[in-house]
C-alpha positions in Angstrom: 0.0 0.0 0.0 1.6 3.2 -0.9 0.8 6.5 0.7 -2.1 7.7 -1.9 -3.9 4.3 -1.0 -3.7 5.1 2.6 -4.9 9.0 2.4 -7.7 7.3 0.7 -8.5 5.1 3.3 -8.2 8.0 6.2 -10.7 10.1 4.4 -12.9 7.7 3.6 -13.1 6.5 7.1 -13.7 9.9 8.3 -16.9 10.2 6.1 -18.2 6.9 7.9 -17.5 8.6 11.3 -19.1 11.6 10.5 -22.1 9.2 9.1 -22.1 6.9 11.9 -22.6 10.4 14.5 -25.4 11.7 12.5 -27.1 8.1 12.9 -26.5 8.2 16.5 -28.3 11.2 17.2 -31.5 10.4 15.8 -31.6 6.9 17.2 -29.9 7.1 20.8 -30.7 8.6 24.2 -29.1 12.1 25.5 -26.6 9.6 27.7 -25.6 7.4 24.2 -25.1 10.2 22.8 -23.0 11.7 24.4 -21.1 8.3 24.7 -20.9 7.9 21.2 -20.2 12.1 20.7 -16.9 11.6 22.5 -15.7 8.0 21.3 -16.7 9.2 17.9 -14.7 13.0 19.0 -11.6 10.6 19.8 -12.0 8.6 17.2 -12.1 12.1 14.8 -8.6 13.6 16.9 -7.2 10.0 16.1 -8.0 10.8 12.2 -6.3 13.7 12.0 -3.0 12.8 13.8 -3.0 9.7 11.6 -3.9 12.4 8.6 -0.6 14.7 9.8 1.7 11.7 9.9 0.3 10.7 7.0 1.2 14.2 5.5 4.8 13.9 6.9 5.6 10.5 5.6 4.6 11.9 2.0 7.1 15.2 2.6 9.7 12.0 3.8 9.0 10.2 0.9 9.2 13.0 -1.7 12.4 14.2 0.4 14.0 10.4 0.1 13.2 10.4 -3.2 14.9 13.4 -4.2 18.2 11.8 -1.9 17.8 8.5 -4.0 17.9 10.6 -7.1 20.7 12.6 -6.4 22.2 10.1 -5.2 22.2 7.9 -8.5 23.1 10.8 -9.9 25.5 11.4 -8.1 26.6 7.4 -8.9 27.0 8.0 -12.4 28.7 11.9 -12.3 31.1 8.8 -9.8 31.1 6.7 -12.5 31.7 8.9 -15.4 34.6 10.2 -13.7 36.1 7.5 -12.9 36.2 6.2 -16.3 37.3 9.3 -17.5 40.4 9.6 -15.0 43.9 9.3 -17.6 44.9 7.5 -15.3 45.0 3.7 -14.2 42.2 3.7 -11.3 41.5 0.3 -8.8 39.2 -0.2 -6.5 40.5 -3.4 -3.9 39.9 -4.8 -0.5 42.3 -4.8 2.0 43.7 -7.7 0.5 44.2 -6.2 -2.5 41.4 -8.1 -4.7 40.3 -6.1 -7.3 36.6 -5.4 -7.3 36.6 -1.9 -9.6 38.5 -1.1 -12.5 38.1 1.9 -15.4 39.0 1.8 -18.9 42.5 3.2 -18.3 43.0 0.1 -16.1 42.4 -2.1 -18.7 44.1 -0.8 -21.2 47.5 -0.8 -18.5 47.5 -4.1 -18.2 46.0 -4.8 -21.8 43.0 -7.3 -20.0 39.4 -6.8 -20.5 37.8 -5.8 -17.2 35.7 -9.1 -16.6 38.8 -11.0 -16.7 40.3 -8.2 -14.0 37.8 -8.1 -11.4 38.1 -10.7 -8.5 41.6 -10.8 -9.4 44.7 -10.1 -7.4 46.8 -6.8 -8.1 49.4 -8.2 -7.1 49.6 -11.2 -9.8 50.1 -7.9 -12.1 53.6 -7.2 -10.5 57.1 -7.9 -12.0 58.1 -11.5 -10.4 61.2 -10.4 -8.6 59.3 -7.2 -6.9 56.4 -9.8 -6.0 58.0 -10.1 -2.1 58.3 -6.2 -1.7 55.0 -5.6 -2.7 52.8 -7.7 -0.8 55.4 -6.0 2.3 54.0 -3.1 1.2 50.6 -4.3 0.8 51.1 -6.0 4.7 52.4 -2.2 6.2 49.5 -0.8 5.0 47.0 -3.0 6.8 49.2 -3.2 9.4 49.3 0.8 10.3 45.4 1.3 9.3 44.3 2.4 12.9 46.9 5.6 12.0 44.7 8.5 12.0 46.9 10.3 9.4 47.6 7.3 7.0 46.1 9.5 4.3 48.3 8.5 0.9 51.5 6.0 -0.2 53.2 6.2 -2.9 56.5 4.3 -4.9 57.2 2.6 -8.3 56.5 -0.6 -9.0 57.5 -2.5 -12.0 54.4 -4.2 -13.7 53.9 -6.7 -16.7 50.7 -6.1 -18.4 48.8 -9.3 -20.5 51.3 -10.1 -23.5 53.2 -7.3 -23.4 56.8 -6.2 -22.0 57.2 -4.6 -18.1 56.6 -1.6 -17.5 57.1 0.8 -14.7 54.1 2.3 -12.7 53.8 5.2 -10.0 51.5 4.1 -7.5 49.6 5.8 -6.0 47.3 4.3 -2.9 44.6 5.7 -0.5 42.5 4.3 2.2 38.8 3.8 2.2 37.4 3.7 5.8 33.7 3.1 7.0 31.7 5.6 9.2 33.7 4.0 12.2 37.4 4.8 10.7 38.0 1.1 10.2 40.0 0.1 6.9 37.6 -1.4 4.6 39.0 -1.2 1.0 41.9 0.8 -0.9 41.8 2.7 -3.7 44.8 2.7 -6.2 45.9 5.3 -9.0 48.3 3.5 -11.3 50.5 5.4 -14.3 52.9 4.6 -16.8 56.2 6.5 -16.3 58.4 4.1 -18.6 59.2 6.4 -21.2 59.3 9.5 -18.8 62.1 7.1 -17.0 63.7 7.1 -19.9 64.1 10.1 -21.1 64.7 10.9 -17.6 67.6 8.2 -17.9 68.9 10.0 -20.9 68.7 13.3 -19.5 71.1 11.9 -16.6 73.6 10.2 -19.0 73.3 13.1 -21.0 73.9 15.6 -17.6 76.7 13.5 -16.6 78.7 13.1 -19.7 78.7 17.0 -20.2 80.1 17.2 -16.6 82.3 14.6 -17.1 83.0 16.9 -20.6 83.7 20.2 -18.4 85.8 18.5 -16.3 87.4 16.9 -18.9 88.1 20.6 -20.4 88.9 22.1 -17.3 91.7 19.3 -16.6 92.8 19.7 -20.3 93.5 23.1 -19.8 95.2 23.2 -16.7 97.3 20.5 -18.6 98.2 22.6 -21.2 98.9 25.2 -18.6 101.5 23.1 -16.7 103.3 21.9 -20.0 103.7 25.1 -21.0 105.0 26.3 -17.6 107.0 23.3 -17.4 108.2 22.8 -21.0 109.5 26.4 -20.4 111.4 25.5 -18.1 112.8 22.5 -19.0 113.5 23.6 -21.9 115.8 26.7 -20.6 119.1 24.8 -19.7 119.4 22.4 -22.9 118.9 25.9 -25.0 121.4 27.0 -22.4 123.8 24.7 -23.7 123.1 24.8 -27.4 123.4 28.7 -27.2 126.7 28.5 -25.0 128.0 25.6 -27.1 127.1 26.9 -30.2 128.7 30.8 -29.4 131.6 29.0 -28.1 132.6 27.0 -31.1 131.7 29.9 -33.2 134.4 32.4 -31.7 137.1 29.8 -30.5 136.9 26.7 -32.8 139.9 27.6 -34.9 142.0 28.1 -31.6 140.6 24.3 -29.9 141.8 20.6 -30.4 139.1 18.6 -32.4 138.7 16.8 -29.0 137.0 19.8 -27.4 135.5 20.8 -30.5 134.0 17.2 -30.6 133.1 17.4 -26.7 130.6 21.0 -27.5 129.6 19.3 -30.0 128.5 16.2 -27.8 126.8 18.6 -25.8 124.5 19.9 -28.4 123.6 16.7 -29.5 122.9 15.9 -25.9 120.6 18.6 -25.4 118.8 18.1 -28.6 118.1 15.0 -28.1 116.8 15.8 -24.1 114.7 18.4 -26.1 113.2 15.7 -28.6 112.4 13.5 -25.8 110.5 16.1 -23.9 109.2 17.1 -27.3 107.7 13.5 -27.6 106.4 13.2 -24.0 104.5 16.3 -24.3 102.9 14.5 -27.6 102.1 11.2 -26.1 100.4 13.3 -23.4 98.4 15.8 -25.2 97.6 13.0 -27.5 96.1 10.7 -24.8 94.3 13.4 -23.3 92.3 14.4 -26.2 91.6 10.6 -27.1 94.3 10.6 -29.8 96.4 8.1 -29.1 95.8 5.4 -31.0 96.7 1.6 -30.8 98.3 -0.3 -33.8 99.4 -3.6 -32.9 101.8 -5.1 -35.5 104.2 -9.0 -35.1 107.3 -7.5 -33.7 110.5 -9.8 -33.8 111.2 -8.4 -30.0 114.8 -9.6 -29.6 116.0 -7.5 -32.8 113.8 -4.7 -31.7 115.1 -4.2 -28.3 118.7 -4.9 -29.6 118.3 -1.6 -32.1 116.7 0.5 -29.1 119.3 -0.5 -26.4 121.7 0.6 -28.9 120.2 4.1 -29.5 120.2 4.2 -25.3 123.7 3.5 -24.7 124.7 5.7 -27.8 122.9 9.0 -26.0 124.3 7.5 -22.6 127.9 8.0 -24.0 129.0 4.7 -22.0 128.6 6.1 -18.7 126.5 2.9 -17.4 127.0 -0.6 -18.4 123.5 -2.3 -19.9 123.0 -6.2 -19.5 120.6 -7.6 -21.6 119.1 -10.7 -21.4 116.4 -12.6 -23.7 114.2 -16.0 -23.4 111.8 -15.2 -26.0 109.7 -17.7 -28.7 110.1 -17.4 -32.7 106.7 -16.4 -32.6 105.9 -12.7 -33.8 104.6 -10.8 -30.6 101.5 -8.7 -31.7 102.4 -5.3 -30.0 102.6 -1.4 -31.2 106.0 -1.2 -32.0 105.5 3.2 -31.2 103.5 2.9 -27.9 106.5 0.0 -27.2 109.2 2.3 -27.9 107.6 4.9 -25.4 107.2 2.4 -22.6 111.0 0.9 -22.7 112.7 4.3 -23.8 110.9 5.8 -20.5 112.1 3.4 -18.0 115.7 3.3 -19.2 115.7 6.7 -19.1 114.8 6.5 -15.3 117.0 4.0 -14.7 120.4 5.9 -16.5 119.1 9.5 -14.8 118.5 7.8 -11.3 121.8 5.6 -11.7 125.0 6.3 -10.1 127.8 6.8 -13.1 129.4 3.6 -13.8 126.5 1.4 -12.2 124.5 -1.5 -13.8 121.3 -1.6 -15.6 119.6 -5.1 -15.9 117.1 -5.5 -18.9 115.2 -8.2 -19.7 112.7 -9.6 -21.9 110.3 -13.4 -22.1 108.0 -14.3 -23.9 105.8 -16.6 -22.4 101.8 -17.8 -22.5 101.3 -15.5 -25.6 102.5 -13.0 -23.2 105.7 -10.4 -23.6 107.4 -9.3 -20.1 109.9 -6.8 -19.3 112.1 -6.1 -17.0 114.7 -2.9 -15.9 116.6 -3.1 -12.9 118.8 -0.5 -11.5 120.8 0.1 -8.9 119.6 3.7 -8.1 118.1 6.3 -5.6 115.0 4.1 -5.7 111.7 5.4 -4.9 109.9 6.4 -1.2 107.1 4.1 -0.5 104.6 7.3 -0.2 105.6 8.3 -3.7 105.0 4.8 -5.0 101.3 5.0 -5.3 101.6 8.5 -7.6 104.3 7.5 -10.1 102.0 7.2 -13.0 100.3 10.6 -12.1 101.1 13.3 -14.6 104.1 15.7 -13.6 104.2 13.5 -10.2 107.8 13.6 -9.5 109.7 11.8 -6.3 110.4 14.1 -3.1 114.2 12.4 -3.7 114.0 13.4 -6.9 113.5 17.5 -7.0 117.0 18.7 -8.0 117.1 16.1 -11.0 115.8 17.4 -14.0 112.4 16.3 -15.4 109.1 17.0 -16.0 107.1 13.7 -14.3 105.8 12.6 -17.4 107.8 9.6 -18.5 106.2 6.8 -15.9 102.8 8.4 -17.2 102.8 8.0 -20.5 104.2 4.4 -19.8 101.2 3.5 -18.0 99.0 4.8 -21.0 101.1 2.7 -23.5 100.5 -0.4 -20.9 96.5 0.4 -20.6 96.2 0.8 -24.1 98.3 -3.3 -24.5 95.6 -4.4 -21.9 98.9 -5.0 -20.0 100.0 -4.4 -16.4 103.2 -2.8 -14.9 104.4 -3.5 -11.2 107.5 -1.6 -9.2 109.6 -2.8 -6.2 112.1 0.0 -5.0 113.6 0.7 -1.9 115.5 3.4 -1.0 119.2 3.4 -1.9 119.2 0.0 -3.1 117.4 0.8 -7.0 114.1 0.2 -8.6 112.6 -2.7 -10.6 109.6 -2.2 -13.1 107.9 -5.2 -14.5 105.6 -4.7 -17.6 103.5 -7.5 -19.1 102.0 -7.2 -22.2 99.8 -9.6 -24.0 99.8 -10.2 -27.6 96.5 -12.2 -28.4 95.0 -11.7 -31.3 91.7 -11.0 -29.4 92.9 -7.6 -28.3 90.9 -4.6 -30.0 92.8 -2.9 -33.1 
């Protein structure tokens, strides 16, 4: 019975009431009538309250129904907005089962929405981050009661129906019943894959320009310090030449050939100190800008030392006795017969300069294991332990070795030449008792040309 049927009724009734006291009146006594007056009076008072609430629960009704239409509107304003968010959008339990999911949801994780609901969120996520998210998944439940515990988010990697993983922001906040208790989640998903990426990018692309600028700065303060130091080192062999030079020009015809020959020495002496610097500062500045290249050719390394040891003791003048030694294969060793010269022409030009007059040098060199290794031994000023670890530093020079001239490049540039073999170099020294260097340098044929 609605609330028309029972207005009806009320009204109705009424007329039988006021029907029933008209009857009474003709056919009873004063005393009945009077009875019947007042039941009939009650009865009448009775109508009316019943007629009020019957008034009220129609304003109710009309007022409910305008709720329950607002509110179904209000259902599908919901709904139309929550298909329209860009974004991923899940509605779970506490569990994470999903029981909502929009369009965008779908089309993340490329799965029609019947086959979503009911599912696990979880059974979405990237097999190795499985453990870390259901962790997640347990903290949240576990700190529900927080009145605070408004909003999480991290990044989760996802891998969507047939297709390759992705990475997701996620983005989770609590649903909670009129009593504060946690009662469902709601989760806000997005694909930042490509924004990774570029992001990645960006990063390498950040770093290598800083890695650039430093690069520049370093270059220039190289060039810097060769130039101060070429300068310098440069001054005393033009020194000589000049003095040399002036001297044979104004007393040549009054000297023996002998001390003719012995200026003359001396010019060829500093020339050839000059072409070595000359070279250093080439290797260097050649390395630096990511010129130095590596040629590996066979090398027959017995004849090739034998020619260079002879160019050594012919600039040493036969002021230190060089024992050379050789256990090598017939096999060609596949080595860059330049970047070889620069390694062994550095370290016996240590071992002459840091030599007393007269001493010994040791060389050797073995081929072994498709493997060439060197050795130089002298009997020297050797090297202090704290200067040990900085020997292959550019311009790095020995605190024992200050008032010997130099420029610090030499064991540098031999440690580019080894880098560049895929070799390795070791040193034992002690002071007043000489140095050792040890290079090894492989010639497989696997080794990048």
């Amino acid at each position: 019975m609605n609330l028309d049927e029972l207005a009806l009724q009320i009204q109705n009734m009424r007329k039988r009431v006021a029907l029933l006291q008209r009857q009474s009146e003709q056919e009873k006594t004063q005393e009945d009538i009077e009875v019947v007056t007042a039941v009939l009076k009650e009865v009448h008072l009775a109508l009316e309250e019943l007629q009020r609430a019957n008034e009220d629960l129609q304003q109710q009704n009309e007022e409910l129904s305008n709720t329950q239409q607002s509110l179904v509107a209000q259902r599908q304003r919901y709904q139309e907005l929550f298909e329209e968010v860009p974004d991923a959008y899940f509605v779970t339990d506490t569990k994470g089962l999903i029981q909502e999911a929009n369009s965008a949801a779908t089309t993340l994780l490329n799965i029609s929405k019947s086959a979503l609901l009911g599912k696990l969120l979880g059974i979405y996520v990237l097999e190795k981050e499985i453990i870390a998210f259901h962790l997640k998944l347990n903290h949240l439940r576990d700190h529900a009661e927080i009145p605070d515990w408004k909003m999480q988010e991290w990044e989760v990697n996802l891998r969507p129906h047939n297709r390759t993983p992705i990475i997701a922001a996620v983005k989770v906040v609590a649903i909670r019943n009129q009593q504060g208790k946690l009662v469902g989640l709601r989760w806000i998903l997005r694909d930042i894959s490509e924004s990774k990426r570029t992001q990645g990018k960006l990063q390498w692309a950040e770093q290598a320009m800083r890695q650039a600028l430093a690069r520049e700065r370093e270059f220039s303060e190289l060039k810097s310090r060769l130039l101060t130091i070429t300068s310098h080192e440069f001054r005393t062999p033009l020194a000589t030449i000049h003095s040399s030079a002036e001297l044979l020009e104004y007393y040549r015809h009054l000297w023996s050939d002998e001390r003719q020959n012995t200026h003359l020495r001396r010019i060829q002496k500093s020339v050839m100190h000059m072409t070595q610097l000359l070279n250093d500062v080439l290797v260097l500045s050649q390395d630096e800008t990511s010129k130095l290249e590596f040629n590996p050719k066979p090398l027959n390394l017995v004849e090739f030392c034998r020619d260079l040891l002879e160019e050594v003791e012919q600039s040493d003048r036969s002021q230190h006795a060089i024992a050379f030694s050789s256990k090598c294969q017939c096999t060609p060793a596949n080595l860059d017969a330049k970047l070889l010269r620069q390694i062994l022409s550095n370290l016996f030009s240590n071992c002459l300069k840091y030599s007393p007059i007269g001493s010994t040098v040791k060389f050797s060199v073995t081929t072994a294991n498709e493997q060439a290794i060197f050795q130089t031994q002298d009997s020297g000023i050797g090297i202090p332990p704290s200067d040990i670890e900085h020997i292959f530093e550019p311009f790095h020079r020995a605190s024992n070795a200050v008032n010997i001239p130099g420029m610090g490049l030499g064991m540098s540039i031999v440690k580019q030449a080894v880098d560049l073999h895929g070799g390795e170099i070791f040193v034992e020294s002690a002071i007043g008792a000489g140095t050792t260097f040890t290079v090894i340098l492989p010639f497989s044929t696997n080794l990048h040309i």
